[in-house]
DRENDO-1510 file (C-alpha; in Angstrom, 1 decimal, always signed):
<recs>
REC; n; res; u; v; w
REC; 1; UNK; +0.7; +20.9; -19.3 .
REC; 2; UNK; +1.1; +21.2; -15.4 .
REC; 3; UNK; +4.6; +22.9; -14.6 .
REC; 4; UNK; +5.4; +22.6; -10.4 .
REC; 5; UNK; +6.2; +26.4; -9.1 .
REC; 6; UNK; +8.5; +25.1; -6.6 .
REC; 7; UNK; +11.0; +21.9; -6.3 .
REC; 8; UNK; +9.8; +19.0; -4.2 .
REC; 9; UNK; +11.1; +18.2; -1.2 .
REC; 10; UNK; +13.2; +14.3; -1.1 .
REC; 11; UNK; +10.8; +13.5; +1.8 .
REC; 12; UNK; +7.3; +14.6; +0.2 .
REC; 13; UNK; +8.6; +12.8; -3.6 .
REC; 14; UNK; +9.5; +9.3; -1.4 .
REC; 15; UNK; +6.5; +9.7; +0.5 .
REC; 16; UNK; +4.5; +9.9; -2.5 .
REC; 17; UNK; +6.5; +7.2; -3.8 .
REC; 18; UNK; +6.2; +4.6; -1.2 .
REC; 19; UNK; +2.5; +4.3; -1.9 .
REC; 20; UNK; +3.1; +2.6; -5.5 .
REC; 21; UNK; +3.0; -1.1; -4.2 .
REC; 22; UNK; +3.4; -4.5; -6.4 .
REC; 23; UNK; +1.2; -7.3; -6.2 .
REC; 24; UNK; +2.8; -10.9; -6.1 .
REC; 25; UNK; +1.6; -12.7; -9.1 .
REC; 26; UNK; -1.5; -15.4; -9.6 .
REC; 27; UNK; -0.2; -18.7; -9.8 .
REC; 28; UNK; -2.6; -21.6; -10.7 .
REC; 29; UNK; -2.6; -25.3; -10.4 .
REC; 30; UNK; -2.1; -27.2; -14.0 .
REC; 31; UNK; -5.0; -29.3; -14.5 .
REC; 32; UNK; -2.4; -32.2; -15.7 .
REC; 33; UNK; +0.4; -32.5; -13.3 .
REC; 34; UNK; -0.9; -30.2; -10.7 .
REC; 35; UNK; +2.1; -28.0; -10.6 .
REC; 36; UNK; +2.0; -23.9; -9.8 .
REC; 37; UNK; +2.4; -22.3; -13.2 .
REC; 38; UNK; +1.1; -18.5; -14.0 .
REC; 39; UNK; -2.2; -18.0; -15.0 .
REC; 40; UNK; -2.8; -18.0; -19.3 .
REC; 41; UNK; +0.5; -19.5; -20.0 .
REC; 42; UNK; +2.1; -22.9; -20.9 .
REC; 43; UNK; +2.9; -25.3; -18.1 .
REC; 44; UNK; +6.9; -25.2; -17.3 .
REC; 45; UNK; +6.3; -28.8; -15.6 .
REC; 46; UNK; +4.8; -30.5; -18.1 .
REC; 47; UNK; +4.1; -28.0; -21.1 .
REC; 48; UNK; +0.5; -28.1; -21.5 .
REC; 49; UNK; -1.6; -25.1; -21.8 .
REC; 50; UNK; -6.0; -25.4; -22.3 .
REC; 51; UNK; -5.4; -29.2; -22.6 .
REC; 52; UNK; -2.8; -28.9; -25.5 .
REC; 53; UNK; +1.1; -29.6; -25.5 .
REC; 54; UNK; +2.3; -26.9; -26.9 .
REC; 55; UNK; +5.8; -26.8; -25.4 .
REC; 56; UNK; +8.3; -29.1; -24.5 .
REC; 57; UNK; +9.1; -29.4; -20.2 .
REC; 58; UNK; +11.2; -26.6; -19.0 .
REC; 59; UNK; +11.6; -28.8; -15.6 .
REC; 60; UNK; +11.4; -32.5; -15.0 .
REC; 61; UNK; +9.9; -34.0; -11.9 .
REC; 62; UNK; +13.1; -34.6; -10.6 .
REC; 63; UNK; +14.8; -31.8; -10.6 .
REC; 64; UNK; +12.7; -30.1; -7.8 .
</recs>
């Protein structure tokens, strides 16, 4: 296992560190009430997931 010789420097570890980035994630349309849900999971509109209700609503239409 690799052992450092020497500390590193705050600027070189927060340099190093402000390369590790996040990506926003993929939202789809729901083929049944056309709301943004995330990709391979159940509608929170409308419940539906690969033409299937599996869930109840989380959110009604009204609420916005």
């Amino acid at each position: 296992m690799a052992v450092p010789k020497r500390k590193m420097s705050r600027s070189n570890t927060r340099a190093r560190r402000s390369q590790w980035k996040t990506t926003a994630a993929n939202t789809a349309t729901c083929p049944q009430c056309k709301a943004l849900k995330l990709q391979h999971t159940a509608c929170p509109s409308c419940g539906a997931y690969n033409g299937r209700q599996y869930v109840e609503a989380l959110r009604t239409e009204h609420e916005g």
